[in-house]
CHARMM internal coordinates of N, CA and C (Angstrom, degrees):
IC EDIT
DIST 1 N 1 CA 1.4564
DIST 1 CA 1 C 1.5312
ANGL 1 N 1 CA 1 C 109.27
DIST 1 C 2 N 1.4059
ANGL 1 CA 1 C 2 N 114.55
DIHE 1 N 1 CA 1 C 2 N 145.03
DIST 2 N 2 CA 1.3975
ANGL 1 C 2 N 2 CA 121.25
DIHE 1 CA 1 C 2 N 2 CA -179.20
DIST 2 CA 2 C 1.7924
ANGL 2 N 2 CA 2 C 86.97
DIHE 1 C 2 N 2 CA 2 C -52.43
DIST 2 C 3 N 1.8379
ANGL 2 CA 2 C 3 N 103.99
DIHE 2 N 2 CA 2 C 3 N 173.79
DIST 3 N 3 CA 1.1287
ANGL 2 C 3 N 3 CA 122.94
DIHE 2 CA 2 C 3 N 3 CA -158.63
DIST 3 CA 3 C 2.2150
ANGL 3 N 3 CA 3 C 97.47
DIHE 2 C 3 N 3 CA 3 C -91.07
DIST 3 C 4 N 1.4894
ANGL 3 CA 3 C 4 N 85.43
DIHE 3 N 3 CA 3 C 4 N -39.81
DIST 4 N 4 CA 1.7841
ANGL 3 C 4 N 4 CA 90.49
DIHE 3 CA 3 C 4 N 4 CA 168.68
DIST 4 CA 4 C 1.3269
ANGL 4 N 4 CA 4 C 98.70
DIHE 3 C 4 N 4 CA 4 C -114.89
DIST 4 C 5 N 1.0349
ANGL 4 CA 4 C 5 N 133.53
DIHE 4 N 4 CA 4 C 5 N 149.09
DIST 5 N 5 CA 1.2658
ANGL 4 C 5 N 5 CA 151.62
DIHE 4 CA 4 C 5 N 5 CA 175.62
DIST 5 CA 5 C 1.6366
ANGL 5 N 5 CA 5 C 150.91
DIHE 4 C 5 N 5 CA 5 C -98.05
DIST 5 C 6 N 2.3294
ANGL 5 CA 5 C 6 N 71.51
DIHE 5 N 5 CA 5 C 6 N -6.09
DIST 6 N 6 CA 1.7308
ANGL 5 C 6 N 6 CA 100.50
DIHE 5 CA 5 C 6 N 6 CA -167.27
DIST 6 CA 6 C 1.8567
ANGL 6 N 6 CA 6 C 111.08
DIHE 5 C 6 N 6 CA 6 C -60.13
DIST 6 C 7 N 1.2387
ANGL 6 CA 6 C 7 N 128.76
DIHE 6 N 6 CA 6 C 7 N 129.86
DIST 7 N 7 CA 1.5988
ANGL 6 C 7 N 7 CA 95.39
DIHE 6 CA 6 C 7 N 7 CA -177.47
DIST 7 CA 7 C 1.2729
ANGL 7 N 7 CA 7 C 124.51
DIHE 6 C 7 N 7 CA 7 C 128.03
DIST 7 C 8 N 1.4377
ANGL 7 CA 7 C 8 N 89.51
DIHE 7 N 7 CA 7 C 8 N -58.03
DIST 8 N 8 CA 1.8491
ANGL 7 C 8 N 8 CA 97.08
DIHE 7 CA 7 C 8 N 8 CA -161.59
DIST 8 CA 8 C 1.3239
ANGL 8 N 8 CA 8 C 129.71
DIHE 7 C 8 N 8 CA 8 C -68.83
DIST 8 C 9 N 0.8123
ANGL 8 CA 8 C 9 N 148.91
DIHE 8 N 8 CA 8 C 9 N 124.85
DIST 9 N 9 CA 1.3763
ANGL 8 C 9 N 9 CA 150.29
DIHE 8 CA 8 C 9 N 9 CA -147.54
DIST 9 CA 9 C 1.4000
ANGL 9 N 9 CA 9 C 110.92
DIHE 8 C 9 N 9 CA 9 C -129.94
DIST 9 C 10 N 1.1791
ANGL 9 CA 9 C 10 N 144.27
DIHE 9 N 9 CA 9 C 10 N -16.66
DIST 10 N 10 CA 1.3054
ANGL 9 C 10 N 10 CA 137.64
DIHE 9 CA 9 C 10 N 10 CA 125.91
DIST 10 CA 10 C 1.7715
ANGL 10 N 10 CA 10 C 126.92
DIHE 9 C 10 N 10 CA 10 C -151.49
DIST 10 C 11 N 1.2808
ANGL 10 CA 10 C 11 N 106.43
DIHE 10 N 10 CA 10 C 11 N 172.29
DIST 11 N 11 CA 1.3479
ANGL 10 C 11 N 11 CA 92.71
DIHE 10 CA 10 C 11 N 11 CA -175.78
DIST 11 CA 11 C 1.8228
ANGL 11 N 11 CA 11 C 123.91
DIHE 10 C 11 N 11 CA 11 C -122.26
DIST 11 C 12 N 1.2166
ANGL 11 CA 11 C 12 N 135.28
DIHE 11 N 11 CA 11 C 12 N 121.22
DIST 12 N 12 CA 1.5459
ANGL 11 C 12 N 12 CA 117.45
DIHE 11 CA 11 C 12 N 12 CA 175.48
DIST 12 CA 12 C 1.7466
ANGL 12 N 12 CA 12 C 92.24
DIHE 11 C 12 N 12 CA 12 C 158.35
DIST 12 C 13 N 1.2404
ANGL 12 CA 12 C 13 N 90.82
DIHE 12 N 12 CA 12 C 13 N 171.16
DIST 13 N 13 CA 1.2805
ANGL 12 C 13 N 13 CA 146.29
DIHE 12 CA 12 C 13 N 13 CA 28.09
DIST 13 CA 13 C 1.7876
ANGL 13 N 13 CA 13 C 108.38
DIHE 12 C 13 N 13 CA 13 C -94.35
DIST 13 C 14 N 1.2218
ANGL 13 CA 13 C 14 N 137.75
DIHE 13 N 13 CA 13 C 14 N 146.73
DIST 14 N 14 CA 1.1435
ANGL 13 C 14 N 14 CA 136.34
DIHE 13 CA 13 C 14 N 14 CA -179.98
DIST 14 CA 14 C 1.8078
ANGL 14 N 14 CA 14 C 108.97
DIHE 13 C 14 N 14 CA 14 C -92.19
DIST 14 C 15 N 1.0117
ANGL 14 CA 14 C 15 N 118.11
DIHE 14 N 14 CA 14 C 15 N 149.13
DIST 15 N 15 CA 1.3973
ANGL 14 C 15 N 15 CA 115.35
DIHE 14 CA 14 C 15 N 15 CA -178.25
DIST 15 CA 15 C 1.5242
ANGL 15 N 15 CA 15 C 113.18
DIHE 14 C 15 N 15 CA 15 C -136.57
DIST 15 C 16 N 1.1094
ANGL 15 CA 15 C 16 N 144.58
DIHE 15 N 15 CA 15 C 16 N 127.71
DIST 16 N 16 CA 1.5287
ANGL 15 C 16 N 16 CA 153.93
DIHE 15 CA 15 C 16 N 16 CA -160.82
DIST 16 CA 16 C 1.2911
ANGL 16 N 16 CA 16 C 94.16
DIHE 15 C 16 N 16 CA 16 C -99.55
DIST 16 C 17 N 1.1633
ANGL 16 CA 16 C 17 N 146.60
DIHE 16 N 16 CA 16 C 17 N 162.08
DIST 17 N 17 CA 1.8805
ANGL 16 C 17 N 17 CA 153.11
DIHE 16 CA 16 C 17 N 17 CA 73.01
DIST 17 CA 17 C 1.3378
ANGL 17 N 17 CA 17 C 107.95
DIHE 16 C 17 N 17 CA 17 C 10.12
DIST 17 C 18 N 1.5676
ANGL 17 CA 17 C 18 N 120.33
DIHE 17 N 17 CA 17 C 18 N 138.34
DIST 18 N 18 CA 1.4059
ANGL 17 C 18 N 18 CA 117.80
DIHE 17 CA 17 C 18 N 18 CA 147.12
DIST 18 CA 18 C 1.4384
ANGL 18 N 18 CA 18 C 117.55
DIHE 17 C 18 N 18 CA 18 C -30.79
DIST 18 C 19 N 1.1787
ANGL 18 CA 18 C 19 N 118.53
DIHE 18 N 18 CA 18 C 19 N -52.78
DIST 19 N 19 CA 1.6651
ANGL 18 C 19 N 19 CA 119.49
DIHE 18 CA 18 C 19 N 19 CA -172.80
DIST 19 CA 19 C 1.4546
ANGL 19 N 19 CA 19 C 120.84
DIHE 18 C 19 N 19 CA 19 C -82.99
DIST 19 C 20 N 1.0060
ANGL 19 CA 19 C 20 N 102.54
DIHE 19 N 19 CA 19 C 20 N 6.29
DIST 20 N 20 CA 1.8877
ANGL 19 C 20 N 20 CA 126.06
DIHE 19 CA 19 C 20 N 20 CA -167.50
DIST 20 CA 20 C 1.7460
ANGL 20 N 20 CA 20 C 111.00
DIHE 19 C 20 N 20 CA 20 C 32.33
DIST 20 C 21 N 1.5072
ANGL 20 CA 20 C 21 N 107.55
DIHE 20 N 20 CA 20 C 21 N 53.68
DIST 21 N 21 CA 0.9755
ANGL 20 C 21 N 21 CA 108.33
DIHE 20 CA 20 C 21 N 21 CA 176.34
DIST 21 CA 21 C 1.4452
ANGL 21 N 21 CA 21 C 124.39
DIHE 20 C 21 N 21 CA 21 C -110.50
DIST 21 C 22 N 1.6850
ANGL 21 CA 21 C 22 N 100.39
DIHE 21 N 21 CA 21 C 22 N -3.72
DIST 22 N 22 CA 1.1871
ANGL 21 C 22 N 22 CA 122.29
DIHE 21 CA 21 C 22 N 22 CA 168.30
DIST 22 CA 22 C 1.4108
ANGL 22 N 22 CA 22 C 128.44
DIHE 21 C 22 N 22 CA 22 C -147.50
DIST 22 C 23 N 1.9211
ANGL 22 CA 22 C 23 N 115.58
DIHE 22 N 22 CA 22 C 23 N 158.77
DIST 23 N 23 CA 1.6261
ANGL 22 C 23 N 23 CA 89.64
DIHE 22 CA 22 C 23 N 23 CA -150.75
DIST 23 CA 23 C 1.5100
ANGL 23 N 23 CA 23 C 92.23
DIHE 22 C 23 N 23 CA 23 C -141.59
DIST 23 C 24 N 1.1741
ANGL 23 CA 23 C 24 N 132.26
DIHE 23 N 23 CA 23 C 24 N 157.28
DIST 24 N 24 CA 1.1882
ANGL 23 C 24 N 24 CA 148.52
DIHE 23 CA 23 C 24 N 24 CA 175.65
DIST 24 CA 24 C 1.6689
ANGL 24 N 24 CA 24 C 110.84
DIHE 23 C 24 N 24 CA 24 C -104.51
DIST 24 C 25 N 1.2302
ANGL 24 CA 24 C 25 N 111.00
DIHE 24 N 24 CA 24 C 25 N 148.68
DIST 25 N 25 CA 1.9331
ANGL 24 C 25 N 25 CA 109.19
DIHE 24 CA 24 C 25 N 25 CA 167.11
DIST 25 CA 25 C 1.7617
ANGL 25 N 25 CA 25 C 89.06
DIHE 24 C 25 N 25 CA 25 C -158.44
DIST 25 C 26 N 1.8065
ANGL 25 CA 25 C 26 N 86.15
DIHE 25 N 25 CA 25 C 26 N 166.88
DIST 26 N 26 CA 1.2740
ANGL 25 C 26 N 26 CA 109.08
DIHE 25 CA 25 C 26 N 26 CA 157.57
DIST 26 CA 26 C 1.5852
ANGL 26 N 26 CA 26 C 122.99
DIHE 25 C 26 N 26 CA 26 C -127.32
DIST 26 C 27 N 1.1221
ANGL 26 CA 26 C 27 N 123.98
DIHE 26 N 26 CA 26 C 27 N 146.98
DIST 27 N 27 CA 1.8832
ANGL 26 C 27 N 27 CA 92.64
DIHE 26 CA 26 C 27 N 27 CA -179.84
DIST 27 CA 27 C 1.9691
ANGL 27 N 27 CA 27 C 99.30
DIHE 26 C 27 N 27 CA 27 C -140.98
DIST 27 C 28 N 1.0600
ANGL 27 CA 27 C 28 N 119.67
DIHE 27 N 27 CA 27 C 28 N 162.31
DIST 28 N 28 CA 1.4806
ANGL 27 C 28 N 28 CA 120.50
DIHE 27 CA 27 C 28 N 28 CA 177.80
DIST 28 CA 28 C 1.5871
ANGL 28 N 28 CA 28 C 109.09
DIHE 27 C 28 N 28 CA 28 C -104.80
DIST 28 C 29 N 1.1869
ANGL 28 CA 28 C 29 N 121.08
DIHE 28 N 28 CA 28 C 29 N 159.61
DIST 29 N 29 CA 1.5552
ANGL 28 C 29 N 29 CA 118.30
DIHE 28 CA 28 C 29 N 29 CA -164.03
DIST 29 CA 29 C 1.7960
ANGL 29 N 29 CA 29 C 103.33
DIHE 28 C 29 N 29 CA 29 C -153.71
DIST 29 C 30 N 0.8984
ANGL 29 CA 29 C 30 N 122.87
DIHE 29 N 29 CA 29 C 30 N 118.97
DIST 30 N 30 CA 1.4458
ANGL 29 C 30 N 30 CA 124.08
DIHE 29 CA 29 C 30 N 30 CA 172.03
DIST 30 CA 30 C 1.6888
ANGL 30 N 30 CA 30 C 92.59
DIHE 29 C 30 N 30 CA 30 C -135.78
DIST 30 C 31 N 1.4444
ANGL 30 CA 30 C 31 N 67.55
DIHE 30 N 30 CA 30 C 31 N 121.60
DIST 31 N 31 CA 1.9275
ANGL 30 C 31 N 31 CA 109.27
DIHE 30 CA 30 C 31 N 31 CA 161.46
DIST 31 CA 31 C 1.3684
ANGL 31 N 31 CA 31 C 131.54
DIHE 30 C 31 N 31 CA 31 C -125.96
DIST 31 C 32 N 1.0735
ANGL 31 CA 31 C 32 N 111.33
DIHE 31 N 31 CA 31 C 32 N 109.71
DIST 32 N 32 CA 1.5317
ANGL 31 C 32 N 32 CA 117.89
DIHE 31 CA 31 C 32 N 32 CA -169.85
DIST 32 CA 32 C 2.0097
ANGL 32 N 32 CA 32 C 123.65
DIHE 31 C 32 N 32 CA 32 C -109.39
DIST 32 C 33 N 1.4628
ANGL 32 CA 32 C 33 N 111.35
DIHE 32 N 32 CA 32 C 33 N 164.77
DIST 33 N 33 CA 1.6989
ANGL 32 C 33 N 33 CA 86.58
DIHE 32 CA 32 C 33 N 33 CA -157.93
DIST 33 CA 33 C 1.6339
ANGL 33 N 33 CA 33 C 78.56
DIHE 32 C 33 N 33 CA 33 C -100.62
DIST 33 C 34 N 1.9198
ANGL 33 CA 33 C 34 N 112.73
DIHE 33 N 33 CA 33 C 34 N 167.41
DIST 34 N 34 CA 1.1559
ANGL 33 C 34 N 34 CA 135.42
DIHE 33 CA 33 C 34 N 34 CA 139.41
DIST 34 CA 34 C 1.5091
ANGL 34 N 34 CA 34 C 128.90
DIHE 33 C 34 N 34 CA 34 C -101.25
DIST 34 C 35 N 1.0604
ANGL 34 CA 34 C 35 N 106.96
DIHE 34 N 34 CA 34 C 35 N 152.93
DIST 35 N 35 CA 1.4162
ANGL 34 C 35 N 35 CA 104.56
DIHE 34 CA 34 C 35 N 35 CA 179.31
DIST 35 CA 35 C 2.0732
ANGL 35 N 35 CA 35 C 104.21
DIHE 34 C 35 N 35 CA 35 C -144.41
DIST 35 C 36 N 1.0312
ANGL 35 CA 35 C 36 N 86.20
DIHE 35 N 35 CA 35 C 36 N 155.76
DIST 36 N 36 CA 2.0155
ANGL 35 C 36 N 36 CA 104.48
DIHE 35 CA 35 C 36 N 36 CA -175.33
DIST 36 CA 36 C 1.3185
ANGL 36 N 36 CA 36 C 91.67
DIHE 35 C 36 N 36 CA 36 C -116.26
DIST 36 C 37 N 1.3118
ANGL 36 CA 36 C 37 N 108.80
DIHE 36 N 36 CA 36 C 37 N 123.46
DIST 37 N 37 CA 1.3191
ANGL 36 C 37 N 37 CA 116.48
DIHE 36 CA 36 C 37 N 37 CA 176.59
DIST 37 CA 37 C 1.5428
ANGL 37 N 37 CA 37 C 86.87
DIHE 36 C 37 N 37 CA 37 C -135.12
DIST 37 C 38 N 2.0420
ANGL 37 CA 37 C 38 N 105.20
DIHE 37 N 37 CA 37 C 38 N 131.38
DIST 38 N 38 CA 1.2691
ANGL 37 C 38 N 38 CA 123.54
DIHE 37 CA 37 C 38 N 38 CA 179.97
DIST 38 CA 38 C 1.3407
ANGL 38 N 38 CA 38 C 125.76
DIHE 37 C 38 N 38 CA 38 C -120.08
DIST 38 C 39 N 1.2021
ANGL 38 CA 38 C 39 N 135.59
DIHE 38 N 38 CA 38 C 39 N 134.44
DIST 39 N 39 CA 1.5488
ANGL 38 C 39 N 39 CA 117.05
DIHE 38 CA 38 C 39 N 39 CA 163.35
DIST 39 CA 39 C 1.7998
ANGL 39 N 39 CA 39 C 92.22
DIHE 38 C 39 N 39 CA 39 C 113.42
DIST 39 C 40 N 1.5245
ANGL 39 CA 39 C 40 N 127.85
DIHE 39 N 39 CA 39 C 40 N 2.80
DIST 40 N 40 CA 1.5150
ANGL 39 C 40 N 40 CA 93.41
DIHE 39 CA 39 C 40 N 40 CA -172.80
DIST 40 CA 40 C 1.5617
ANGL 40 N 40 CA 40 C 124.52
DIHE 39 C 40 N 40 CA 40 C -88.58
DIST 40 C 41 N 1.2768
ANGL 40 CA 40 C 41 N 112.29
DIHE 40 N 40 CA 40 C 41 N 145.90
DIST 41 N 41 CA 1.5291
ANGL 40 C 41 N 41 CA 118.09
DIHE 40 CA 40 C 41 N 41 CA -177.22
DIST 41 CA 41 C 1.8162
ANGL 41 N 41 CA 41 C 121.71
DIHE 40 C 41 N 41 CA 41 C -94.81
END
COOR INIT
IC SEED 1 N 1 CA 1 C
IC BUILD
């Protein structure tokens, strides 16, 4: 798993080693801002 996790929306393709002792990924991440907006008239 990515190291933060906030976001991610999926993960792969994953890829092994011949020896599957080591592994490759890719993953996509959308993060978007909020905001509080107070007081409007």
């Amino acid at each position: 798993m990515p190291s933060d996790p906030a976001g991610v929306e999926n993960i792969g393709p994953i890829l092994l080693t011949p020896d599957a002792k080591n592994c490759v990924y890719g993953y996509h991440r959308m993060l978007a801002d909020l905001y509080l907006v107070e007081g409007l008239k």
